[in-house]
C-alpha positions as CSV (number, residue, x, y, z in Angstrom):
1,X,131.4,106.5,182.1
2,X,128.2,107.6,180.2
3,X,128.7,109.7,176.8
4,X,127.2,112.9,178.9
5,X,129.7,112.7,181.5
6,X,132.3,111.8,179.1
7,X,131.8,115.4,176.9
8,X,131.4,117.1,180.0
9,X,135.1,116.1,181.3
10,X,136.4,116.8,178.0
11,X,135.4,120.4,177.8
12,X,136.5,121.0,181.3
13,X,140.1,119.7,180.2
14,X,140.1,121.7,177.2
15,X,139.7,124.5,178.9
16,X,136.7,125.1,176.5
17,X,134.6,126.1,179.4
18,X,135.2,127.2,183.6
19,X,135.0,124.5,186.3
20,X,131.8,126.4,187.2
21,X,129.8,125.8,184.3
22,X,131.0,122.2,183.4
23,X,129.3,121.0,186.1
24,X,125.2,121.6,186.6
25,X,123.9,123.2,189.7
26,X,122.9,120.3,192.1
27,X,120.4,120.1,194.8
28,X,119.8,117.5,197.5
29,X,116.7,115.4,198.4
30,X,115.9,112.0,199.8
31,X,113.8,111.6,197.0
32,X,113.6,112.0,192.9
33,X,112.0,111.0,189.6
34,X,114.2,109.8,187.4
35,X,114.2,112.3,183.6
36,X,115.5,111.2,180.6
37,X,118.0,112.4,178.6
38,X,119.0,110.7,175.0
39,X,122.8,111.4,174.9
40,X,122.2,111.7,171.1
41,X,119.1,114.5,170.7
42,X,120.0,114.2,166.8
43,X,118.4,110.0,167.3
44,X,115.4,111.4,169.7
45,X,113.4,111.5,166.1
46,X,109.7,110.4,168.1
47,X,106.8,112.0,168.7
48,X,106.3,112.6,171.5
49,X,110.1,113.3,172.1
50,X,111.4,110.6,174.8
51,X,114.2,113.5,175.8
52,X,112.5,114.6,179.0
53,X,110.2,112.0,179.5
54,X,110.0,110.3,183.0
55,X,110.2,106.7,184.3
56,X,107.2,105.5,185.6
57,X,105.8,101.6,185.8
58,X,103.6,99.3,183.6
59,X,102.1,96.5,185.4
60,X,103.2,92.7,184.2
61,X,101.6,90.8,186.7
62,X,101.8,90.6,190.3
63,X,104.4,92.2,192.0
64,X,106.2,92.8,188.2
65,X,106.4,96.0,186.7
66,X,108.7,96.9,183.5
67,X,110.0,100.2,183.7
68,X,108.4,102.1,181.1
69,X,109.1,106.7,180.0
70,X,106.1,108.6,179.6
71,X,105.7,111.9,178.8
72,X,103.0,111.6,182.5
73,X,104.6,112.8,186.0
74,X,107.1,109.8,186.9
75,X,107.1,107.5,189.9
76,X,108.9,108.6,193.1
77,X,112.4,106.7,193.8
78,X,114.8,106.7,197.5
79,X,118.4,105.5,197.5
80,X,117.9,103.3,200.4
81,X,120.5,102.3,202.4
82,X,122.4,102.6,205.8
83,X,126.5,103.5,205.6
84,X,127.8,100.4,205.4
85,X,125.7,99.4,202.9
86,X,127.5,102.3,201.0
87,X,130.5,101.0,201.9
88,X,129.6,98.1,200.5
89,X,127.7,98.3,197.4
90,X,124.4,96.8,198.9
91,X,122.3,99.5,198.5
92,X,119.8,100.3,196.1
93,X,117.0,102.1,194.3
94,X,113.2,101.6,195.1
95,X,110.0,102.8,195.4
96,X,106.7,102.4,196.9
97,X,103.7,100.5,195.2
98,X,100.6,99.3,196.6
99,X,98.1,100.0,199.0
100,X,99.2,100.0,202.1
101,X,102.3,101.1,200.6
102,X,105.3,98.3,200.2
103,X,108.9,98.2,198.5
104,X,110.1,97.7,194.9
105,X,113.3,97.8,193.6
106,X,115.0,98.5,190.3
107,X,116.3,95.6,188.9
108,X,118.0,94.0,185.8
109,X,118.1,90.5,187.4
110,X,114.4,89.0,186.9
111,X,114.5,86.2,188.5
112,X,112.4,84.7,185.8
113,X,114.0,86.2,183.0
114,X,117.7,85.8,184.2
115,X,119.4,85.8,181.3
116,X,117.1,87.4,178.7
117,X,118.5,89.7,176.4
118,X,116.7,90.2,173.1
119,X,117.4,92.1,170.5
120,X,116.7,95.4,172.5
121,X,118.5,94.5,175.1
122,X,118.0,93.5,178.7
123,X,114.5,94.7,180.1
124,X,114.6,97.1,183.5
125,X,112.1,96.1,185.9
126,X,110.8,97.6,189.2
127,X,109.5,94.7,191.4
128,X,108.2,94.7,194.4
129,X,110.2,93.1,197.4
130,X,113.2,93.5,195.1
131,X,116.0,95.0,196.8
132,X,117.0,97.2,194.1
133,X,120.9,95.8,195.0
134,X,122.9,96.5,191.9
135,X,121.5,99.5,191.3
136,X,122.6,103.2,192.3
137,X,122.9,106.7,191.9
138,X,126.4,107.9,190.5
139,X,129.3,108.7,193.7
140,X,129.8,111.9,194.3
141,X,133.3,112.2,192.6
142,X,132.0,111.5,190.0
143,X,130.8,115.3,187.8
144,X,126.8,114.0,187.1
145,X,124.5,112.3,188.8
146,X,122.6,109.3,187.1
147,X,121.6,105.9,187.6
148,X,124.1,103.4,187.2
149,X,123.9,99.8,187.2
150,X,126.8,97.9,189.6
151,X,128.6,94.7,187.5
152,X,131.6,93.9,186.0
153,X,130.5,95.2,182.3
154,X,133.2,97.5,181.1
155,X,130.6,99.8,179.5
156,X,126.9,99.7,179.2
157,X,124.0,102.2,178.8
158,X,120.2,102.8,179.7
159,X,118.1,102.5,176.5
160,X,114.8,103.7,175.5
161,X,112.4,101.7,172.6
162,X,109.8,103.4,171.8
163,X,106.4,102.3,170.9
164,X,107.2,98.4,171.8
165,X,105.2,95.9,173.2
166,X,105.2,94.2,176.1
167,X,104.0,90.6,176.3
168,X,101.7,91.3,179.6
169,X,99.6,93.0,177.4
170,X,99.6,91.3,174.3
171,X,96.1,91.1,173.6
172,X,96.1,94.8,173.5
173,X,97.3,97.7,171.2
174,X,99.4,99.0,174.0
175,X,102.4,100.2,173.0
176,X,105.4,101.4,175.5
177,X,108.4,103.4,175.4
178,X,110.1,100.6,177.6
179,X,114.0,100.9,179.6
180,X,116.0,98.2,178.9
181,X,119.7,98.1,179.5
182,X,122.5,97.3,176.8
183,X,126.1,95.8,177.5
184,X,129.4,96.4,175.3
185,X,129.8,93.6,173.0
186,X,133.8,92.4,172.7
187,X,135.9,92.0,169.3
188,X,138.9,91.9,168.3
189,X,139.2,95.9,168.1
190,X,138.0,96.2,171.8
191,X,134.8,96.9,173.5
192,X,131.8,98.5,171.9
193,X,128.0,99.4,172.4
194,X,125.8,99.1,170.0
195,X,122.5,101.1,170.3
196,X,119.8,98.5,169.1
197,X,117.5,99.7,166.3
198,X,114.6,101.3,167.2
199,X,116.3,102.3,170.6
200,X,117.9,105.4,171.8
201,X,120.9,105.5,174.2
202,X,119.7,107.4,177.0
203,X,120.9,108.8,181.1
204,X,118.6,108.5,183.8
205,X,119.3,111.9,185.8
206,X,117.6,112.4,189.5
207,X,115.2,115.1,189.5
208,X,114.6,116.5,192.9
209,X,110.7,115.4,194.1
210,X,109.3,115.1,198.1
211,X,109.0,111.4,199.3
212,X,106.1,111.4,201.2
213,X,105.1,110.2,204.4
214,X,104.0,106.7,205.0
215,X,101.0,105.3,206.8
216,X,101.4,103.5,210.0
217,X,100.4,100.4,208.3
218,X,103.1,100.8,205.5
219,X,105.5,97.7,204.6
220,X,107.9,100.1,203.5
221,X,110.2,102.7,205.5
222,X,111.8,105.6,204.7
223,X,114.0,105.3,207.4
224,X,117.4,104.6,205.4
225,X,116.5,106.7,202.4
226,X,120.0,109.1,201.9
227,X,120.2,112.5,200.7
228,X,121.0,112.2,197.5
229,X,122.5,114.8,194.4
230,X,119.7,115.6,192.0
231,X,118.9,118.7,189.9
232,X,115.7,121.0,190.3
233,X,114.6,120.8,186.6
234,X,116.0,118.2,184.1
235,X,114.3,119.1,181.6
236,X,115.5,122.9,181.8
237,X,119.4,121.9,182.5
238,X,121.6,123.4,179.6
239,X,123.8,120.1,178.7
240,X,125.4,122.2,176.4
């Protein structure tokens, strides 16, 4: 359970606030840009802020793309999926790249880059063919809706690094606020996460956005993209 949801329950338990109000308004859609929202706004210290920023893709190389926030409008992302992939865990979160349009999917698992983890963690991807398995939106017994990542990791969080680079574009002065994705680390005193320097700990919330209509010579399809919870404006939502 993120810090966000965590507060949220908390309050509700306390009696500090109603039902009602510990829990945002929610609409539906088969489609949404995914907002962020740093968990600590006392850490979101940048210019531009990163709190309310959108995750959109930079390029590496064909089909690669790193997940990147930027203060721009953000790309356009389905839960995709038919019920027993629900029932199962096999669904995931994509969007469509390319001309004619075609799949990619949010991933932590590059292939090539299996197991790196650098000092910022473990780099978010959105590749194209990728199945996005691994990846979903939050259940809905669950008070929030966010993206989660599916493993065994007791606790972990989406992080965002401002103004780092990415190799793809080394010869450049390009700098990204990049995604990358943090586990707990174990000791002796339990399980902890530590929010790498430079890096803020961040939630990825579902803001509602129309997934459009396809060419007839698309690769992708729409046709197992659910309904999902998201909210009408992020950026507006009183967390407090």
């Amino acid at each position: 359970m993120t810090h966000l949801s965590t507060t949220l329950v908390a309050l509700c338990l306390l009696g500090v606030t109603s039902a009602a109000e510990c829990i945002p308004k929610y609409s539906s859609s088969n489609g949404f840009q995914l907002v962020v929202n740093v968990t600590d706004r006392t850490k979101d210290t940048y210019t531009p802020p990163v709190h309310g920023s959108f995750v959109q893709l930079a390029h590496v190389g064909p089909p690669y793309n790193r997940a990147v926030a930027s203060t721009s409008s953000g790309s356009v992302f389905y839960q995709n999926g038919t019920f027993s992939d629900i029932a199962n865990q096999r669904i995931g979160i994509l969007t469509d790249i390319g001309t004619p349009p075609f799949p990619a999917g949010v991933t932590y698992q590059f292939p090539e880059q299996q197991n790196q983890t650098d000092e910022k963690g473990k780099p978010i991807h959105v590749n194209g063919g990728a199945s996005g398995g691994g990846t979903r939106l939050t259940r809905l017994y669950e008070p929030l809706s966010y993206l989660t990542i599916l493993s065994d990791v007791v606790e972990s969080t989406f992080v965002v690094c401002p103004n780092s680079t990415i190799p793809y574009y080394a010869r450049t002065n390009y700098r990204f606020n990049v995604v990358n994705w943090v586990q707990a680390t174990r000791d002796s005193t339990g399980s902890h996460i530590v929010i790498p320097e430079g890096c803020v700990a961040v939630n990825l919330v579902p803001q509602c956005a129309t997934l459009n209509d396809l060419p007839e010579n698309a690769f992708s399809s729409h046709d197992f993209a659910q309904e999902v919870r998201c909210y009408d404006d992020v950026a507006g939502m009183d967390w407090n």
